[in-house]
C-alpha positions, 0 to 999 in steps of 0.5 A: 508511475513506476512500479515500489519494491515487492515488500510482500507477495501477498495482500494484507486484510485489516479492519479499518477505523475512519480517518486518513491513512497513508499507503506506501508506494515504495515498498521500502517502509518497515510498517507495511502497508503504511509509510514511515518516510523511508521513501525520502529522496526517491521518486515515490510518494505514499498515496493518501486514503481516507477511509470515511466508514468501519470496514475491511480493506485489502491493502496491496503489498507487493506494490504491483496492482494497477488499483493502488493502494488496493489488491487487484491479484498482481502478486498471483503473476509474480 
């Protein structure tokens, strides 16, 4: 799968509620780290995530991490 745009060189920690959230995966959404359809016509897909209990999770920004749509460090190499 090709790698998105590096829409930040940094993950993002946030508090997340339950339920289903959608990551982008191209890089090009303007509400990171979640899609807002700007993939639209392209090869990309936003990857869905449920998130079944209250916790903190490290969303990838840069759109590099071979553990998608979570941080693995990739942005340290960029």
């Amino acid at each position: 799968m090709p790698k998105g745009k590096i829409a930040a060189k940094s993950p993002i920690m946030m508090e997340m509620q339950p339920g289903t959230y959608y990551w982008c995966a191209c890089g090009k959404s303007n509400n990171q780290p979640f899609c807002d359809g700007s993939h639209k016509g392209s090869e990309f897909t936003p990857k869905e995530v449920k998130i079944e209990e209250v916790q903190s999770v490290f969303w990838c920004r840069c759109k590099q991490t071979s553990n998608p749509p979570f941080c693995d460090g990739s942005h340290n190499d960029l």
